[in-house]
C-alpha positions as CSV (number, residue, x, y, z in Angstrom):
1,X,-32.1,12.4,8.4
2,X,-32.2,16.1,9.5
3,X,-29.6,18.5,10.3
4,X,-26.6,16.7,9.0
5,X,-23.4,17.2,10.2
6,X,-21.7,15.8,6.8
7,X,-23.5,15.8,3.9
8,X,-22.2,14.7,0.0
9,X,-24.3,16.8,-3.1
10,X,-24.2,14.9,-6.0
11,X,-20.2,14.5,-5.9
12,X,-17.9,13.3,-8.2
13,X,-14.2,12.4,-7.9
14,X,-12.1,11.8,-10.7
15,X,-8.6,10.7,-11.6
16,X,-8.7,10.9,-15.3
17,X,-11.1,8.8,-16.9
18,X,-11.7,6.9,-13.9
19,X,-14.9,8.0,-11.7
20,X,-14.1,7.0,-8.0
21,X,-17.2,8.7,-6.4
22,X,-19.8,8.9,-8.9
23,X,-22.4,11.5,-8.0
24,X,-22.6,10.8,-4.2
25,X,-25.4,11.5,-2.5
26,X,-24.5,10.6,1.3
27,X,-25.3,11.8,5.1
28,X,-24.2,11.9,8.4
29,X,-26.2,13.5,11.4
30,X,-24.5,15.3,14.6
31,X,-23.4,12.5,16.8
32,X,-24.1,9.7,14.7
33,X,-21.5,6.5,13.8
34,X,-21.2,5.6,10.4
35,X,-18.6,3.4,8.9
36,X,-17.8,2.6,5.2
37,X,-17.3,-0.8,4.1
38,X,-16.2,-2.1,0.5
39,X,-13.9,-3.7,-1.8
40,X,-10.4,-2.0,-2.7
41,X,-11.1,0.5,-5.2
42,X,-14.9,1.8,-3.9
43,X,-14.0,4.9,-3.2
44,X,-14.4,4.6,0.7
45,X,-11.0,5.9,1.5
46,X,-11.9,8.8,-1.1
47,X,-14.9,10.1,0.9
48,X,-12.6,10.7,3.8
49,X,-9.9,12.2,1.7
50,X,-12.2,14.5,0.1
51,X,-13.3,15.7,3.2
52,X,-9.9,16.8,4.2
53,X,-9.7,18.4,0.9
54,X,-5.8,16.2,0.7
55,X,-8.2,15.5,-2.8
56,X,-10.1,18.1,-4.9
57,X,-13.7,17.0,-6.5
58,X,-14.4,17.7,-9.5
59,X,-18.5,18.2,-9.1
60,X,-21.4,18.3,-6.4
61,X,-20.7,20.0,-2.6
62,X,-19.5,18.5,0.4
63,X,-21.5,20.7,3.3
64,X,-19.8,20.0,7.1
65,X,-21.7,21.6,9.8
66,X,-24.5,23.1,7.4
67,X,-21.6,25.3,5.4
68,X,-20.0,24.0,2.2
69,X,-16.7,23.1,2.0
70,X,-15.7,23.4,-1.5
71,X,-17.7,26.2,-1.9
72,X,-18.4,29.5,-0.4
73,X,-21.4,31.8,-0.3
74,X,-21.0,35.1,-2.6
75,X,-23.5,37.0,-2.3
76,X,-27.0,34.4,-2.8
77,X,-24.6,32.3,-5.0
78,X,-22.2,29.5,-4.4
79,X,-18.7,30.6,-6.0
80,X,-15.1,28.0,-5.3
81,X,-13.6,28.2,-1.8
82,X,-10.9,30.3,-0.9
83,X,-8.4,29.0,0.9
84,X,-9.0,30.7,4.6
85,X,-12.5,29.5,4.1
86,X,-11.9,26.1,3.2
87,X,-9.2,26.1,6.5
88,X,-11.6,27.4,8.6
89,X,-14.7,24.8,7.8
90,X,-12.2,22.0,7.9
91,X,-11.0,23.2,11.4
92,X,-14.1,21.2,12.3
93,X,-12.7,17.8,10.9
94,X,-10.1,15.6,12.8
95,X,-8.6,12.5,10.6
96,X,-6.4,9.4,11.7
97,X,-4.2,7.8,9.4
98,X,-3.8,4.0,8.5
99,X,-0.1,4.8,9.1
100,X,0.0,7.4,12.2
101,X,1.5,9.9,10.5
102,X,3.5,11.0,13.1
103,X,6.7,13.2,13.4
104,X,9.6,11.2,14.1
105,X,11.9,13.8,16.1
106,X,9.1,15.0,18.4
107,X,7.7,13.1,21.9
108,X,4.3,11.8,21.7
109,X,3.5,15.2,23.6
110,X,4.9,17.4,21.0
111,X,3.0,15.5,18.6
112,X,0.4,16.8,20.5
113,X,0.4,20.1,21.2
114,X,2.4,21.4,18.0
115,X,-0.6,22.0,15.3
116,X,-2.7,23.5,18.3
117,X,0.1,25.8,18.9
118,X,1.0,26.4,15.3
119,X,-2.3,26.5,13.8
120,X,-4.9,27.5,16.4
121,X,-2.5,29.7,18.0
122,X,-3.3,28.3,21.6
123,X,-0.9,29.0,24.2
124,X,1.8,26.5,24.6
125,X,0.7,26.2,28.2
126,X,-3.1,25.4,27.1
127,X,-2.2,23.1,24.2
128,X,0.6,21.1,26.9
129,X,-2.3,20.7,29.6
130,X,-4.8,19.2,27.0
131,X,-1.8,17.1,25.3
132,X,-1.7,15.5,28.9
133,X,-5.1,15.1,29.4
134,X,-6.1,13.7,26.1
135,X,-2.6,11.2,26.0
136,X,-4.4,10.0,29.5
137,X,-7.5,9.4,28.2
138,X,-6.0,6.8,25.6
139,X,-3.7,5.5,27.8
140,X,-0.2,7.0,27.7
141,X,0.4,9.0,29.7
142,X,3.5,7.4,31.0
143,X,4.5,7.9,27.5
144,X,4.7,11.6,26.8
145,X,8.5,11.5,26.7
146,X,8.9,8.9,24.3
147,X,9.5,9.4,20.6
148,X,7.1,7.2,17.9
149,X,10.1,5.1,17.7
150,X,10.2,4.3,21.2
151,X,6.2,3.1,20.7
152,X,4.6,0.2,19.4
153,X,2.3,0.4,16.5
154,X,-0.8,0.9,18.4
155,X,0.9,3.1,21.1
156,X,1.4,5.4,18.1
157,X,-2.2,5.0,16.7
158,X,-3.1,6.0,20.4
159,X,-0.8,9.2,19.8
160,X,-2.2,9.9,16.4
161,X,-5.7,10.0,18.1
162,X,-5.1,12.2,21.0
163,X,-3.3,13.9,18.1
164,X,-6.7,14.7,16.3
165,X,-8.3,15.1,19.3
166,X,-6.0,18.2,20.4
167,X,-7.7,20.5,17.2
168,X,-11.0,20.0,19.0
169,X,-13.0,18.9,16.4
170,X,-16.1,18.0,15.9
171,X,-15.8,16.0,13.2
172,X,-13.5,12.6,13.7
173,X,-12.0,10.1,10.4
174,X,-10.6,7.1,10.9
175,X,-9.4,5.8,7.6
176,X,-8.4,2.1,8.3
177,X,-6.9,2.8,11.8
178,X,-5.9,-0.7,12.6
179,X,-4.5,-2.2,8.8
180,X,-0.6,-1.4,9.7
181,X,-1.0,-3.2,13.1
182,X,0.0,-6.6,14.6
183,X,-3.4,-8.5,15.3
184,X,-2.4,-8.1,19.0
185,X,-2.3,-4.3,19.0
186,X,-5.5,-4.4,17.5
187,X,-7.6,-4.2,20.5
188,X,-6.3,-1.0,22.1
189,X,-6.8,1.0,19.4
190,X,-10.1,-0.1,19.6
191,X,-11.0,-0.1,22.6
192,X,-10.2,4.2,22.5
193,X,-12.2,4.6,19.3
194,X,-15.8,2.8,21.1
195,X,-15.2,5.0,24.3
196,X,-15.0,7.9,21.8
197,X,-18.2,6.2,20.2
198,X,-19.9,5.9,23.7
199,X,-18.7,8.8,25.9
200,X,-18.1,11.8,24.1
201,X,-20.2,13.6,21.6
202,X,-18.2,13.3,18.3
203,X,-19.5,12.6,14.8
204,X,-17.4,9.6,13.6
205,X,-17.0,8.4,10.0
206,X,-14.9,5.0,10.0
207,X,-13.5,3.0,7.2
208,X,-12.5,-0.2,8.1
209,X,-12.4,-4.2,7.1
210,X,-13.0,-5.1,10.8
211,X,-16.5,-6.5,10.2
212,X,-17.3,-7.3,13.9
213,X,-16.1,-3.7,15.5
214,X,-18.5,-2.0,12.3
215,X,-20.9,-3.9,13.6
216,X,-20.8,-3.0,17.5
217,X,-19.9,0.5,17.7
218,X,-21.7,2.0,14.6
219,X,-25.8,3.3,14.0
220,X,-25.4,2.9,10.7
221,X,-23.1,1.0,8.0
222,X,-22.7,1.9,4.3
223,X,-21.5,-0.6,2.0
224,X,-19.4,1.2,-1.2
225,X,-19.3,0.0,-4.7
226,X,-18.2,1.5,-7.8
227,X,-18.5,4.6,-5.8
228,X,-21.5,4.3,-5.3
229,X,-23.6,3.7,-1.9
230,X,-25.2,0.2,-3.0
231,X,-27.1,-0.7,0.2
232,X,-27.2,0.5,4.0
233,X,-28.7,0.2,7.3
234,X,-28.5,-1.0,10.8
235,X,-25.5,-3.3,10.9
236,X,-27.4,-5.9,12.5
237,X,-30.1,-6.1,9.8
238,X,-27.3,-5.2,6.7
239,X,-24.5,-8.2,8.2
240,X,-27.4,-10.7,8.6
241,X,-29.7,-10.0,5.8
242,X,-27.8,-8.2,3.1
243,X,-30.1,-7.3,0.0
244,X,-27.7,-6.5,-2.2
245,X,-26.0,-9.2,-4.5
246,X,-22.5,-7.6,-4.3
247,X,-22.7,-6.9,-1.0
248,X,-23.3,-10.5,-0.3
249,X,-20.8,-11.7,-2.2
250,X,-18.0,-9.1,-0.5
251,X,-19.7,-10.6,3.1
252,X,-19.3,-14.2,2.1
253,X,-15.9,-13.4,0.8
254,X,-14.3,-11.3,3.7
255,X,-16.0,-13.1,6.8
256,X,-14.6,-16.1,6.0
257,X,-10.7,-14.6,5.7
C-alpha cells in the first residue's frame, strides 16, 4: 500500500497490565474504506480512540497524513508531541460517536457550526452556510431548529455527522454509529455513511457489528483479535472464505444472531 493516509508503527496500548493493541502494525491509503470487525475486547474501538488521542499509547507512532501524531520532528529526531502540534495533525480527523455526543441546549445547527467557530475560527457566517449545506446533505434540513431532544436517534446520528463534517476533515471515524439505534433507524444512518463512501473523497475507518454494510461499502475489512490484526482482505473473499480459525468462529457466531 503506498502513501498512507493512516498508518499504525508498531503500537502498543496499555491499561495496566492489560495490552489492548499489541504492537500494531496497520494501514489505511487516501480514499480507501476500511472497517474493523472483532469481538468485545479486540481493541477495535481503541484504534479509533487512539487516533483522537481521547487515549495516550504507550509505544510505536500513529503517522496521519505522512506526519506523526504522537510525535513531532526535532531537529532529524522524533521527540513527544506538543500539544498545538498534536491539535493541529488531528485537525485532519473527524470522529462519530456510538452515542451522538451532542449538546443538549443547542439546535442541530449550533451543533454544527460551534467547534468551526470556536476552534477553526471561521466566521459565524461561513460556519452557518456550511451547517446548512452539510444538515441538507444528510437530510435535515427541516430540522436546524430542533434541539437533539426534539430528534430521533438516527436524526441525531445524522446531526453528529454533519457535525464531523463541518471541521473539514479529511479523515472520518465511525465508532459503532448505529449500536444505540432502533433497528428501524438503522437505515438512514446508513444510507449517509455509503454516499460519503461513494461520492466524496474521504478516508473512512469504520467499526461496526453490521456484517452486511462492512461488506458493501468497504475495499478492505480487518478482523481484530487480542489486538492484533489476525486476517484481512476483500470482504467478499474474507466473509466467504475466512482463513483464520477465530475469525470463523466469530463469523459463524455473529451471522447467525
Amino acid at each position: 500500500m503506498t502513501d498512507p493516509k493512516i498508518r499504525f508503527e508498531k503500537v502498543t496500548k496499555r491499561y495496566g497490565a492489560l495490552v489492548v493493541l499489541d504492537q500494531l502494525q496497520f494501514e489505511v491509503a487516501e480514499g480507501e474504506v476500511v472497517t474493523i470487525i472483532g469481538p468485545s475486547g479486540s481493541g477495535k474501538t481503541t484504534v479509533l480512540r487512539v487516533l483522537m488521542t481521547l487515549e495516550p499509547i504507550q509505544d510505536g507512532i500513529i503517522w496521519v497524513g505522512g506526519e506523526p501524531l504522537n510525535k513531532m520532528w526535532s531537529g532529524d529526531r522524533l521527540v513527544p508531541a506538543s500539544e498545538a502540534h498534536i491539535r493541529s495533525v488531528r485537525s485532519r480527523i473527524g470522529m462519530v460517536f456510538q452515542n451522538f455526543n451532542l449538546f443538549p441546549h443547542m439546535t442541530a445547527l449550533e451543533n454544527c457550526i460551534e467547534a468551526p467557530v470556536q476552534s477553526l475560527k471561521l466566521p459565524k457566517s461561513e460556519a452557518v452556510e456550511r451547517a446548512v449545506e452539510l444538515l441538507e446533505m444528510v437530510g435535515l434540513d427541516d430540522k436546524r431548529s430542533h434541539y437533539p431532544s426534539q430528534l430521533s436517534g438516527g436524526q441525531q446520528q445524522r446531526v453528529a455527522i454533519a457535525r464531523a463534517l463541518a471541521m473539514r476533515p479529511k479523515i472520518i471515524l465511525f465508532d459503532e454509529p448505529t449500536s444505540a439505534l432502533d433497528p428501524e433507524m438503522v437505515g438512514e444512518v446508513l444510507t449517509v455513511i455509503r454516499e460519503l463512501a461513494s461520492a466524496h473523497s474521504y478516508t473512512i475507518l469504520l467499526v461496526t457489528h453490521q456484517m452486511g454494510f462492512a461488506r458493501e461499502i468497504s475495499n478492505r475489512v480487518c478482523f481484530f483479535d487480542q489486538g492484533r490484526i489476525v486476517e484481512q482482505g476483500e470482504p467478499g473473499r474474507l466473509f466467504e472464505s475466512p482463513r483464520n480459525e477465530r475469525l470463523k468462529l466469530f463469523l459463524s457466531k455473529i451471522l447467525q444472531a
